[in-house]
C-alpha positions in Angstrom: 0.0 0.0 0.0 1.7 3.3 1.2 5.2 1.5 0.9 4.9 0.3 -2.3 3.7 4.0 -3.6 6.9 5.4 -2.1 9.2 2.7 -3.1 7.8 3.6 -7.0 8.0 7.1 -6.1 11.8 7.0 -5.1 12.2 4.5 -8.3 11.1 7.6 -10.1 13.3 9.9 -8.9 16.2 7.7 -9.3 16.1 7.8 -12.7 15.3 11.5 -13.2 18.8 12.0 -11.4 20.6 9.9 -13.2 19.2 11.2 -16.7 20.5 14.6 -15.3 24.1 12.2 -15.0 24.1 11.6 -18.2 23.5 14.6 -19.8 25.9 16.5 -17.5 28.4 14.1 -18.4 27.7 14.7 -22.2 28.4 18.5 -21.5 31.3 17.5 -20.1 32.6 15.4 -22.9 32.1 18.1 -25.7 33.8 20.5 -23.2 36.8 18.9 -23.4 36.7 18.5 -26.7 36.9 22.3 -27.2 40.1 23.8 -25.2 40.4 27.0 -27.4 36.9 28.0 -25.6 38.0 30.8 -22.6 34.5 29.8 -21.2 35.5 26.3 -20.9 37.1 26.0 -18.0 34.3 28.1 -16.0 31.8 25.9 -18.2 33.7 22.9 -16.5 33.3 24.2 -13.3 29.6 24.5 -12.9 28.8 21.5 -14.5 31.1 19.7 -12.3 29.1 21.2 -9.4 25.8 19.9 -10.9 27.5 16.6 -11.5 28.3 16.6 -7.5 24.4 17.7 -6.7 23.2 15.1 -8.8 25.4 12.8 -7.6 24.7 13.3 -4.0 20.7 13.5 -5.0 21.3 10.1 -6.5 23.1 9.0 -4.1 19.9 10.3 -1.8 17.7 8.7 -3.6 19.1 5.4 -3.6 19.0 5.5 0.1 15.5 6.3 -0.4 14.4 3.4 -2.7 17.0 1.1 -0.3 15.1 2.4 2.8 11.4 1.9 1.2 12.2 -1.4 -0.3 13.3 -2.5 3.5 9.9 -1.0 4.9 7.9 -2.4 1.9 9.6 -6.0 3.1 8.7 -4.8 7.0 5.3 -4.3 6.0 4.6 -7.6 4.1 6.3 -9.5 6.7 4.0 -7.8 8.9 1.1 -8.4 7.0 1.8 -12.0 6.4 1.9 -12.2 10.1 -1.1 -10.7 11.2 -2.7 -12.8 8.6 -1.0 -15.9 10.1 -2.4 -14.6 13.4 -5.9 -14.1 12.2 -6.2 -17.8 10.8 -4.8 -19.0 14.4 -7.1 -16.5 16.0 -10.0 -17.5 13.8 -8.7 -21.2 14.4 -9.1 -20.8 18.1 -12.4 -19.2 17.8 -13.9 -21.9 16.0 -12.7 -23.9 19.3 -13.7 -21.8 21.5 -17.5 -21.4 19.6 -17.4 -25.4 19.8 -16.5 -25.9 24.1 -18.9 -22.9 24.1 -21.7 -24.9 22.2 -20.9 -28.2 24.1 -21.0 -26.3 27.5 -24.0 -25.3 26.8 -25.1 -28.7 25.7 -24.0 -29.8 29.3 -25.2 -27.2 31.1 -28.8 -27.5 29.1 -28.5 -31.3 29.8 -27.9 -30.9 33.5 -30.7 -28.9 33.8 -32.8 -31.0 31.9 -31.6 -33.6 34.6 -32.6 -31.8 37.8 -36.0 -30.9 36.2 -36.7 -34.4 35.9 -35.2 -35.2 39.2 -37.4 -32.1 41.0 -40.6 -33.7 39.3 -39.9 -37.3 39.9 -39.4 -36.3 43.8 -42.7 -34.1 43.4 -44.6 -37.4 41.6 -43.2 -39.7 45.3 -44.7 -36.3 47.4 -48.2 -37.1 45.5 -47.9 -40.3 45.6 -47.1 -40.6 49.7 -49.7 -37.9 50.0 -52.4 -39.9 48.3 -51.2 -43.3 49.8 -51.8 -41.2 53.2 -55.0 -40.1 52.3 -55.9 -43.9 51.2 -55.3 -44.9 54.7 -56.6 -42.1 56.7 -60.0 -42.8 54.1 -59.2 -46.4 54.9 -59.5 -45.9 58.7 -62.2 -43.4 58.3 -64.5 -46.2 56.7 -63.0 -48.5 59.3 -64.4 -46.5 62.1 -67.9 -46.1 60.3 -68.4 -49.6 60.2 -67.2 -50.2 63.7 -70.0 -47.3 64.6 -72.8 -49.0 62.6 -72.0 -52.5 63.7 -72.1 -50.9 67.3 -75.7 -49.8 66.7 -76.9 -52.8 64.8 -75.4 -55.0 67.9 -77.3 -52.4 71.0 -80.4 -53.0 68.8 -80.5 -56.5 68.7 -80.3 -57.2 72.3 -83.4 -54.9 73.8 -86.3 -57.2 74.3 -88.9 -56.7 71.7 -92.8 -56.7 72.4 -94.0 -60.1 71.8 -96.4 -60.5 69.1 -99.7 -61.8 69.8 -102.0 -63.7 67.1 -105.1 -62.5 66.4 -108.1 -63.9 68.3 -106.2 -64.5 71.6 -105.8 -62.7 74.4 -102.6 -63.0 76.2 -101.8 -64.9 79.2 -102.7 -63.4 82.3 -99.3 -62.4 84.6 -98.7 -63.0 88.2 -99.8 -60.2 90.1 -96.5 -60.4 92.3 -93.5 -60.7 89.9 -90.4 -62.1 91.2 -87.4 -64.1 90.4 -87.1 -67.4 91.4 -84.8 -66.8 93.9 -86.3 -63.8 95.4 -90.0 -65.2 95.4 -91.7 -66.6 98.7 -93.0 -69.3 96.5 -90.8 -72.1 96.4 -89.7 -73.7 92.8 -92.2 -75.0 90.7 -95.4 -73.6 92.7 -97.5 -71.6 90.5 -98.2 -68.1 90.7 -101.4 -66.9 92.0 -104.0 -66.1 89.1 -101.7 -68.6 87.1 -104.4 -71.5 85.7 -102.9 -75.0 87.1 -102.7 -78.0 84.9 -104.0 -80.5 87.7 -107.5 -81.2 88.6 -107.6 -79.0 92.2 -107.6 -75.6 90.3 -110.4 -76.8 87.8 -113.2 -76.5 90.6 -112.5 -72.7 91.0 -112.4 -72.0 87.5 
């Protein structure tokens, strides 16, 4: 870029100064040739003196190309190195995008993995909280049928009224009633108003 534009600039310049040599040196020649010339030596002279500028701008300008061909080889080397680090850069990017993308492959897949462990503990929660509901309904029923069974049982063993058929009239009861071991009447005597079954109570029926 800017190297390479002054190195062809100083090429340029190079060889203006050393057309300016060559025709200073052609003055010179056809100086020499001409001694009888009072000017000539005074004609010498200056162009001697040009010669020396344009050798020492020649002379200049060579340093000048020498010095922008050494920065033109700076700057490519420098160029081909940056490039060399922007492949290894771009190189190491590429690694870099692919941990990244793997990391978060990881990451994404360890997450997924404590989701599923969070609702696999909250499915055991519902399912020990319905398993204790199952026995507290369990024991709830348990205790209603205890209850009923209660009632059914206290029911069945009060007396009931005895059922009479129709036409008869039930049996008359003792007046007195008494146990057997509390009554005055020994075991086996009937009660009085109590119809005997032998032939001595017959007469006062």
């Amino acid at each position: 870029g800017v190297a390479a534009a002054a190195a062809k600039v100083a090429q340029k310049e190079k060889e203006k100064q050393q057309q300016q040599i060559d025709e200073l040196e052609s003055v010179i020649a056809r100086l020499n040739q001409n001694p009888e010339s009072a000017k000539r030596e005074e004609a010498l002279s200056a162009v001697k003196g040009q010669l020396q500028l344009s050798e020492s701008r020649r002379t200049s300008a060579l340093s000048d190309v020498d010095f922008m061909k050494s920065r033109y080889q700076d700057v490519d080397a420098q160029a081909l190195r940056l490039a060399n680090e922007n492949k290894a850069l771009k190189i190491q990017n590429e690694d870099l995008e692919k941990k990244a993308s793997e990391n978060l492959r990881a990451i994404h897949a360890q997450n997924v993995a404590m989701e599923r462990q969070e609702l696999l503990e909250q499915i055991a929660s519902l399912q020990a909280q319905l398993q204790q509901r199952d026995a507290e309904l369990y024991n709830a029923n348990q205790r209603l049928a205890s209850v009923s069974n209660g009632r059914n049982t206290r029911g069945g063993s009060m007396p009931r009224s005895p059922r009479v058929p129709s036409g008869m009239s039930p049996r008359p009861r003792a007046a007195f009633s008494a146990s057997r071991g509390t009554s005055p009447i020994g075991p086996g005597q009937p009660f009085v108003g109590q119809q005997a079954g032998n032939g001595r109570w017959n007469h006062l029926q």
